[in-house]
C-alpha positions as CSV (number, residue, x, y, z in Angstrom):
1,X,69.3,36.8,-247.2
2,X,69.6,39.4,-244.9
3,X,69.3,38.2,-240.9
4,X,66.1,39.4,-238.9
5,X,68.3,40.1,-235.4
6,X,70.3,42.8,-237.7
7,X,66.9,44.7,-238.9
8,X,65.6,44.1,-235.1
9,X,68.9,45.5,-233.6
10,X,68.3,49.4,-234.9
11,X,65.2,49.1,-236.7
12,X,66.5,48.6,-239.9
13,X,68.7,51.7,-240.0
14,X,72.0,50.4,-240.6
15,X,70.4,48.3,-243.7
16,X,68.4,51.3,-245.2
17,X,71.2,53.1,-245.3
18,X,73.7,50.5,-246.6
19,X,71.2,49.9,-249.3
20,X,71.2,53.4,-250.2
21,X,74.2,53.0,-252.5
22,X,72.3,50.3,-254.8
23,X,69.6,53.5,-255.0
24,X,67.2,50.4,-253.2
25,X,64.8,52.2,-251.2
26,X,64.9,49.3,-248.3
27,X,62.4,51.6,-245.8
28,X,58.9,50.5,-247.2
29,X,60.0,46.8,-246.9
30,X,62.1,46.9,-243.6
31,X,59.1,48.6,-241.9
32,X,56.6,45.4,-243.0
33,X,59.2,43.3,-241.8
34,X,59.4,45.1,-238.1
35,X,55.7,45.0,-238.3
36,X,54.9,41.8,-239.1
37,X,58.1,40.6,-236.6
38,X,56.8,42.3,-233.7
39,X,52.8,40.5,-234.3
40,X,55.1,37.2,-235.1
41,X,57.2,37.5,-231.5
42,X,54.1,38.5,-229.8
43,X,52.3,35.0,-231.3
44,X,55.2,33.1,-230.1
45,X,55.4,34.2,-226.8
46,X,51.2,33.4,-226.2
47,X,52.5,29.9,-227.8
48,X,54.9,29.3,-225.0
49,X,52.1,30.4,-222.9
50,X,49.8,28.3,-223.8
51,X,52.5,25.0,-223.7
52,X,53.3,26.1,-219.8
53,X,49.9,26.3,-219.2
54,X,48.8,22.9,-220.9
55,X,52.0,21.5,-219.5
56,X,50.9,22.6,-215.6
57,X,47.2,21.5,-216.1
58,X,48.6,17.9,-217.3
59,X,50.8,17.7,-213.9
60,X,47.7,18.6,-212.2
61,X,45.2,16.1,-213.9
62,X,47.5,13.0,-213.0
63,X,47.4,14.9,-209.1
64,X,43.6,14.6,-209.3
65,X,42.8,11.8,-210.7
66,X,45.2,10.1,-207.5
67,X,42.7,11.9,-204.9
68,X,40.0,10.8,-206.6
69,X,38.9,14.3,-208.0
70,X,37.6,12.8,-211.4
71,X,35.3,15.7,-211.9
72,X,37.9,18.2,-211.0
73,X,40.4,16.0,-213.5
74,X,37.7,16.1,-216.4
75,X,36.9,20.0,-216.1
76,X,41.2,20.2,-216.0
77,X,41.2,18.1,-219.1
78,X,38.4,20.1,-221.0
79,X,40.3,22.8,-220.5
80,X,43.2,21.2,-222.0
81,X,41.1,20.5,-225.0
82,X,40.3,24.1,-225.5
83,X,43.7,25.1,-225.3
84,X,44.9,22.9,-227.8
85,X,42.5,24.0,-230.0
86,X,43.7,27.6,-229.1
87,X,47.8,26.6,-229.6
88,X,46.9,25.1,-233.1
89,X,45.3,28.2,-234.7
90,X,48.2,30.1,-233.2
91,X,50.9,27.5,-234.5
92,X,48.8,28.2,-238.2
93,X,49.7,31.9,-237.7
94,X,52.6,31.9,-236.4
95,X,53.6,29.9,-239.3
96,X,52.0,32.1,-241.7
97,X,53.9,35.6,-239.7
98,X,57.0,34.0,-240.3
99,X,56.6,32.6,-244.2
100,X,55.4,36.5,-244.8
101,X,58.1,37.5,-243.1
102,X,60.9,35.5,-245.2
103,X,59.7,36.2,-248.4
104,X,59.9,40.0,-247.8
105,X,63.6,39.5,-246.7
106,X,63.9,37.5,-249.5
107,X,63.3,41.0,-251.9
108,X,66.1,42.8,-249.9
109,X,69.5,42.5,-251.8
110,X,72.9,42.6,-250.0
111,X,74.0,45.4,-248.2
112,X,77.4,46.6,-249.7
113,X,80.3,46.7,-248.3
114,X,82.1,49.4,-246.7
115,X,84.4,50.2,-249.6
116,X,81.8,50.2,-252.5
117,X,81.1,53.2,-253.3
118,X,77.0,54.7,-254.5
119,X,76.6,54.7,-257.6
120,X,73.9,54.0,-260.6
121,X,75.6,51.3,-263.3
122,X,78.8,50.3,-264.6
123,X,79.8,54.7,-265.5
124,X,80.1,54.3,-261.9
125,X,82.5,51.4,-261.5
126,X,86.2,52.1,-260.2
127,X,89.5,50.9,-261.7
128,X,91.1,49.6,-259.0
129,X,94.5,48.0,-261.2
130,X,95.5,47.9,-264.8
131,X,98.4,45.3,-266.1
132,X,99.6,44.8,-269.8
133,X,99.7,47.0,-272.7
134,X,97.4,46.6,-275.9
135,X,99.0,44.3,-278.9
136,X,99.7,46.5,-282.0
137,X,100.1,44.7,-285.6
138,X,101.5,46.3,-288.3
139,X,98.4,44.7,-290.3
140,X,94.6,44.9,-290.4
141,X,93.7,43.1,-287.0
142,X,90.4,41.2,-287.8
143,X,87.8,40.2,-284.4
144,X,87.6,36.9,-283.4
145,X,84.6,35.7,-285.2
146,X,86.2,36.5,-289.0
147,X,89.7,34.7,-287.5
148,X,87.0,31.9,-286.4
149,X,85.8,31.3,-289.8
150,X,88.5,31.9,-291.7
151,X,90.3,28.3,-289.3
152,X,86.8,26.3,-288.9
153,X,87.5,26.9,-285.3
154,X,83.5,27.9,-284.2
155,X,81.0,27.7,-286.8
156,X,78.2,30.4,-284.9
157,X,75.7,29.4,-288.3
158,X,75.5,25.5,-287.6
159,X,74.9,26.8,-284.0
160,X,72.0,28.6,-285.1
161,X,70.9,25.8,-287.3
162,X,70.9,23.2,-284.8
163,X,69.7,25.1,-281.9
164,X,69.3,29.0,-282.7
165,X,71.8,31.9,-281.7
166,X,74.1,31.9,-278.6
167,X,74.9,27.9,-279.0
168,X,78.1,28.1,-281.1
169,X,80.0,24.7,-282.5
170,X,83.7,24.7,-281.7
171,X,85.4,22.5,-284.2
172,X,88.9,21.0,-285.1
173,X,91.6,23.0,-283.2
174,X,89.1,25.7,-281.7
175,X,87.3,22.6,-280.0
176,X,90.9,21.3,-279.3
177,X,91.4,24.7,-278.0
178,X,88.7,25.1,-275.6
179,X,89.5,22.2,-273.9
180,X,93.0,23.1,-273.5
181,X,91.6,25.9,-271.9
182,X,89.3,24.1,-269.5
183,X,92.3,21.7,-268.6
184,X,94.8,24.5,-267.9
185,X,92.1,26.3,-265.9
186,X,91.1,23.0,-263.4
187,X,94.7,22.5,-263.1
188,X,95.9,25.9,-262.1
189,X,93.2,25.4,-259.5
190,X,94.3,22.3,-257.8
191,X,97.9,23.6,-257.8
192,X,96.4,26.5,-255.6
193,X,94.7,23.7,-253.6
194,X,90.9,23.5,-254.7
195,X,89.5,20.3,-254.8
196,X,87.8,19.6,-258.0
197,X,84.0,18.8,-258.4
198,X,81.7,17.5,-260.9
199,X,78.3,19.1,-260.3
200,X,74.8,18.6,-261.5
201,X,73.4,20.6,-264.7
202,X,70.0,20.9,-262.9
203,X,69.5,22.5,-259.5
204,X,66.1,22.4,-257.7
205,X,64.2,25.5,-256.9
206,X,65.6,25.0,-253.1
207,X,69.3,25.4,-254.7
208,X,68.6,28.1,-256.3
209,X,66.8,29.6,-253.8
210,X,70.1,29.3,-251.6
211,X,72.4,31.3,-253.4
212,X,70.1,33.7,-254.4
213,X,69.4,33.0,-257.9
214,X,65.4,33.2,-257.1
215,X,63.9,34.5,-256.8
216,X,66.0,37.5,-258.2
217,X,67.1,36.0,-261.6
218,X,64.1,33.6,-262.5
219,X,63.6,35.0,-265.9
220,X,67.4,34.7,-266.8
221,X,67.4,30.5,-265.7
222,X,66.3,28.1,-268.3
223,X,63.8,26.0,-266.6
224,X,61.9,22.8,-267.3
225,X,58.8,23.5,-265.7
226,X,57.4,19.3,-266.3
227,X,60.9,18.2,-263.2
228,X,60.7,22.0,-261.9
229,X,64.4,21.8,-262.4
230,X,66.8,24.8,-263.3
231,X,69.8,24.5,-265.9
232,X,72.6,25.9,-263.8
233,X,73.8,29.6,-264.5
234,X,77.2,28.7,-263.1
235,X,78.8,26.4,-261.0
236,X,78.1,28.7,-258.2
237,X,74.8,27.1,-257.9
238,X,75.6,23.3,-257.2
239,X,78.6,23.4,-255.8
240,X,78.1,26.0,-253.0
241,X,74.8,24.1,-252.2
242,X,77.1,21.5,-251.8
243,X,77.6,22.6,-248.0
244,X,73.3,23.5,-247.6
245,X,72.3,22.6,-244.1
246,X,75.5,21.8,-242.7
247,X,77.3,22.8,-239.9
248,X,81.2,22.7,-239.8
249,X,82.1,21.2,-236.5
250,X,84.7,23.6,-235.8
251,X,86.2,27.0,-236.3
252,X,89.4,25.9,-238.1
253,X,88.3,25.5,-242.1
254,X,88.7,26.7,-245.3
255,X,86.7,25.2,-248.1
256,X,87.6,25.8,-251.3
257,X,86.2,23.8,-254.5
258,X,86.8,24.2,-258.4
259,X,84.5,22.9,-261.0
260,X,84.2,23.3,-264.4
261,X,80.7,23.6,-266.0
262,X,78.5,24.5,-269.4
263,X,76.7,27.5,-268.1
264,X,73.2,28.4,-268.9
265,X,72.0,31.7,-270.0
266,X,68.7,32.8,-271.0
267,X,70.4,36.6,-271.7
268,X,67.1,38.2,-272.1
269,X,67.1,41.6,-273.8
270,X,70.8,41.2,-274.9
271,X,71.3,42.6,-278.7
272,X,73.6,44.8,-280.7
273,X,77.5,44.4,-281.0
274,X,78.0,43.3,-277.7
275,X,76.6,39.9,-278.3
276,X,78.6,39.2,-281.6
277,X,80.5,36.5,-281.8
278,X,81.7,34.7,-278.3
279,X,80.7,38.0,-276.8
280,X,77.3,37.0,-275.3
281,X,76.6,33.5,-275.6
282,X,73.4,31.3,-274.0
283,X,75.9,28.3,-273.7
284,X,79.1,28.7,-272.5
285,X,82.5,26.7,-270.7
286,X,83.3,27.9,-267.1
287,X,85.6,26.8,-264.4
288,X,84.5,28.1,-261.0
289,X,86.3,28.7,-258.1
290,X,84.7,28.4,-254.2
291,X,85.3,29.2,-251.3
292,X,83.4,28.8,-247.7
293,X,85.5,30.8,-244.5
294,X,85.6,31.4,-241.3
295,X,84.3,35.5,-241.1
296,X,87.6,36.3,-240.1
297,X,89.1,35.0,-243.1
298,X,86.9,36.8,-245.4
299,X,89.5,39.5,-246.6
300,X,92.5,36.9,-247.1
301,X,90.5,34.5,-249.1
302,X,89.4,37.8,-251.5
303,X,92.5,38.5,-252.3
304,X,93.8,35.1,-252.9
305,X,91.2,34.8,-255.6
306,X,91.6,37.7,-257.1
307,X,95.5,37.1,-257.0
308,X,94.4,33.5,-258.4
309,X,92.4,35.1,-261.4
310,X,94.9,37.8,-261.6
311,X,98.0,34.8,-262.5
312,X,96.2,33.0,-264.9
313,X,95.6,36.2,-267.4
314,X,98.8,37.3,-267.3
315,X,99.9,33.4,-268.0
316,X,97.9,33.5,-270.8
317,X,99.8,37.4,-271.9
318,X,96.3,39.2,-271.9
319,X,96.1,42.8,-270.5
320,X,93.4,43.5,-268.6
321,X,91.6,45.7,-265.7
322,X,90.0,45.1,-262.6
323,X,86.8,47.4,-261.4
324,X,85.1,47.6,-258.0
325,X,81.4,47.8,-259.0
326,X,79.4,50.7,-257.6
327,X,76.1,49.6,-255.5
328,X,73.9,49.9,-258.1
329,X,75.8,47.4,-260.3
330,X,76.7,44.8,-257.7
331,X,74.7,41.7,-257.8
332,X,71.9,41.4,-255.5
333,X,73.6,38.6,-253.4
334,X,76.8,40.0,-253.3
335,X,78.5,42.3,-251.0
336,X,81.4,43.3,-252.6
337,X,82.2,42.4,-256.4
338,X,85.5,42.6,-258.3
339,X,85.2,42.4,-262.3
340,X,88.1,41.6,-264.4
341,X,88.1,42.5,-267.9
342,X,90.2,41.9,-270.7
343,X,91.1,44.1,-273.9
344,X,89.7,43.2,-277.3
345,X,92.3,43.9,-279.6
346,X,90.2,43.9,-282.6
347,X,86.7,45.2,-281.3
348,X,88.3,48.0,-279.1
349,X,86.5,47.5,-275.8
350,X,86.9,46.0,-272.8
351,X,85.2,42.3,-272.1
352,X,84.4,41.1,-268.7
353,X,85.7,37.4,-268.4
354,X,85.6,37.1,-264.0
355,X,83.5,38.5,-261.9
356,X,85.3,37.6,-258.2
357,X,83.1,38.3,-255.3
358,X,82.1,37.8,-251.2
359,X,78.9,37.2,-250.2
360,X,79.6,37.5,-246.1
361,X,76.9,35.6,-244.4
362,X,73.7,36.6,-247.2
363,X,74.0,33.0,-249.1
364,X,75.4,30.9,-246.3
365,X,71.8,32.2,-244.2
366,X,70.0,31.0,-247.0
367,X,71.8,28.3,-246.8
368,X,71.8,27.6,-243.1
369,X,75.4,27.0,-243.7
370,X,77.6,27.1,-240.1
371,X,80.4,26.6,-238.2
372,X,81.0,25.8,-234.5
373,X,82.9,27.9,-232.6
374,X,85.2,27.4,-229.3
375,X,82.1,27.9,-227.4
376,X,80.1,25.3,-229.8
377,X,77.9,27.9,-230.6
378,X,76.8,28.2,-234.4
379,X,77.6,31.1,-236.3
380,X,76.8,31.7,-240.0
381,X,80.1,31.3,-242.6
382,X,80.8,33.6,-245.2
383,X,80.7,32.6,-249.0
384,X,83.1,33.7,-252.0
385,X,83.0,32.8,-255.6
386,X,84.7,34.0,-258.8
387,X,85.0,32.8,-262.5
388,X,88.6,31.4,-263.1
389,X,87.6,31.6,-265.8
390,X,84.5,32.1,-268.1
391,X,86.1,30.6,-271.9
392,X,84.1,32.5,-274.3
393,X,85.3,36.2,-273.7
394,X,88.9,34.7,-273.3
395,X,88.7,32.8,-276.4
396,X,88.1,36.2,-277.9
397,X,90.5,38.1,-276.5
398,X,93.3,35.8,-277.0
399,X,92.1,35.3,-280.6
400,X,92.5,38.6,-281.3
401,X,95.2,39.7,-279.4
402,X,97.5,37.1,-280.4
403,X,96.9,37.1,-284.0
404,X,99.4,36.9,-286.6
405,X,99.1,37.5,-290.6
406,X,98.9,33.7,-290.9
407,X,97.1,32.5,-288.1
408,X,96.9,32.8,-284.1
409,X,99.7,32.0,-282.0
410,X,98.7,29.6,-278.1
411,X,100.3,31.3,-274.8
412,X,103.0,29.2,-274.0
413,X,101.1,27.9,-270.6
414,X,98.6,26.4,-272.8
415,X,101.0,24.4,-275.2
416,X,101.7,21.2,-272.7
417,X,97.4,21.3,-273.0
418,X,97.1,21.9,-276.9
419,X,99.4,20.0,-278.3
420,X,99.8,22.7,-280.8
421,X,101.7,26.0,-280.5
422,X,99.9,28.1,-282.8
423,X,96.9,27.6,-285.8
């Protein structure tokens, strides 16, 4: 969530305009906001009025009733009476001015950062870095899901039958596998000093409110409407809410936590090739990597994820691409979002396994998350995340990249994890 003092400071001007490159016509919205802002502030200020004045009448009774001015003191305390009836319908709109007020801030997305660029969708996404070259075979390469049936490594129809589609089973070495992966993933992590988490499945609407899943993504959550709980999207969710409503006692931190979590996707409107196979599933294995900062730490920290994300493909010998998403492709909490995506040998196309991004204050306001600072005043932290990695678009990619005639040969990095060096 945007913060009221930075739509106060110019009017709105500097976030209209920010939000011009997500094509998000802020103007409508920001002018409610100044609107309803100014009646709020000028309800607040009769409050206090009405407290100094009920405050000085009290002094005043107690002074009255010592000179024995009871009728004096009684008209002083009817008074009192009709101002408190007067501070509690202002209290009930004051309250109101200000719920109004938060859920129109709640509408407005991030405002991009100074190096993303306008732009519509993903046409308008730059490469920022490319690494690797694509595999060649000198035999028919086959995608992932015909290598998957031809090992019993993911059976996508018992999937369906148990549950429907987007809920693959992962069996014998492709089960083996995906753990591997999950391991190799939570260790690279703690090597690169996260501390590792196991989160809640379910969030409450409160934590999903906090990092800006709601109410911007409430028709992609699962939800179980009897607990009003959510099934988590990513670990994003529980572990940043980790640190909601808590202030870091000083201005020397760096928080960063790893978890690995199922992920839960409702992937409405998906269809077509792109959700064959692992490509688009509704269940999926994901280690998460998090990081709370100190504002001035912001850049570093990027770019030690994105170095982070950047070591474990090329461990795994996977070329791949980085894009800076445009503003109208950048998530709505975000400020700033790197994708990494990795070539498909076999489909020809590029799959997005990481999305990396910084959040600056937007989730840690939601949050109320803060930090002292020399002064001991609080001051909102910034938030990072990024998927180190999501398993399912990996899974494919290495399938098919590192296929041979007979089987699939496991990434060296992974073999201490497998206990098998090829299938």
């Amino acid at each position: 969530m945007l913060e009221i003092q930075d739509i106060r400071k110019d009017k709105g001007e500097r976030i209209i305009e920010g939000l011009k490159k997500r094509h998000f016509d802020a103007e409508p919205i920001v002018q409610e906001i100044l609107d309803l802002d100014s009646k709020w502030r000028e309800s607040k200020g009769n409050l206090e009025e009405i407290a100094a004045e009920m405050n000085q009448i009290s002094k005043q009774i107690g002074l009255l009733f010592r000179e024995g001015k009871q009728e004096e003191a009684n008209e002083a305390k009817a008074m009192t009476g009709q101002l408190k009836s007067s501070e509690a319908e202002l209290k009930v709109k004051v309250d109101e001015l200000e719920a109004t007020i938060q859920d129109l801030m709640y509408l407005l997305p991030n405002v991009p950062n100074e190096l993303v660029k306008a732009g519509k969708s993903e046409l308008d996404n730059e490469t920022t870095e490319e690494f690797g070259n694509a595999p060649s075979f000198d035999f028919d390469a086959i995608p992932h899901w015909e290598i998957a049936a031809k090992h019993n490594l993911i059976d996508f129809e018992l999937g369906v039958k148990i549950t429907g589609a987007g809920f693959p089973v992962y069996r014998g070495k492709g089960a083996q596998l995906q753990r591997a992966m999950i391991n190799f993933f939570l260790a690279e992590a703690a090597k690169a000093g996260y501390e590792e988490v196991i989160p809640p499945l379910f969030v409450n609407e409160d934590s999903a409110i906090a990092t800006g899943q709601l109410p911007d993504k409430e028709g992609q959550m699962y939800h179980d409407e009897r607990d009003d709980l959510y099934m988590i999207p990513t670990a994003e969710v529980p572990i940043t809410n980790m640190y909601r409503n808590v202030i870091i006692p000083n201005e020397d931190f760096s928080v960063k936590l790893t978890g690995y979590t199922p992920c839960f996707r409702r992937e409405a409107g998906s269809y077509g090739s792109d959700v064959r196979g692992l490509n688009r599933l509704h269940q999926f294995d994901k280690v998460e990597i998090v990081r709370i900062e100190h504002p001035n730490n912001t850049d570093a920290a990027l770019e030690e994820m994105m170095n982070h994300v950047k070591g474990l493909l090329e461990k795994l010998g996977l070329q791949y691409r980085i894009l800076r998403l445009c503003g109208g492709d950048t998530g709505f909490t975000a400020a700033m979002t790197y994708d990494f995506e990795v070539y498909s040998a076999a489909q020809d196309k590029w799959l997005e396994v990481s999305s990396v991004s910084r959040f600056d204050t937007f989730q840690a306001n939601r949050l109320k998350l803060r930090f002292k600072n020399a002064d001991k005043k609080t001051k909102l932290c910034h938030t990072l995340n990024g998927s180190a990695l999501a398993l399912p678009r990996i899974v494919a990619a290495m399938l098919e990249n590192h296929q041979t005639k007979d089987g699939v040969t496991i990434p060296e990095c992974l073999h201490p994890y497998t206990g098998f060096k090829s299938i």
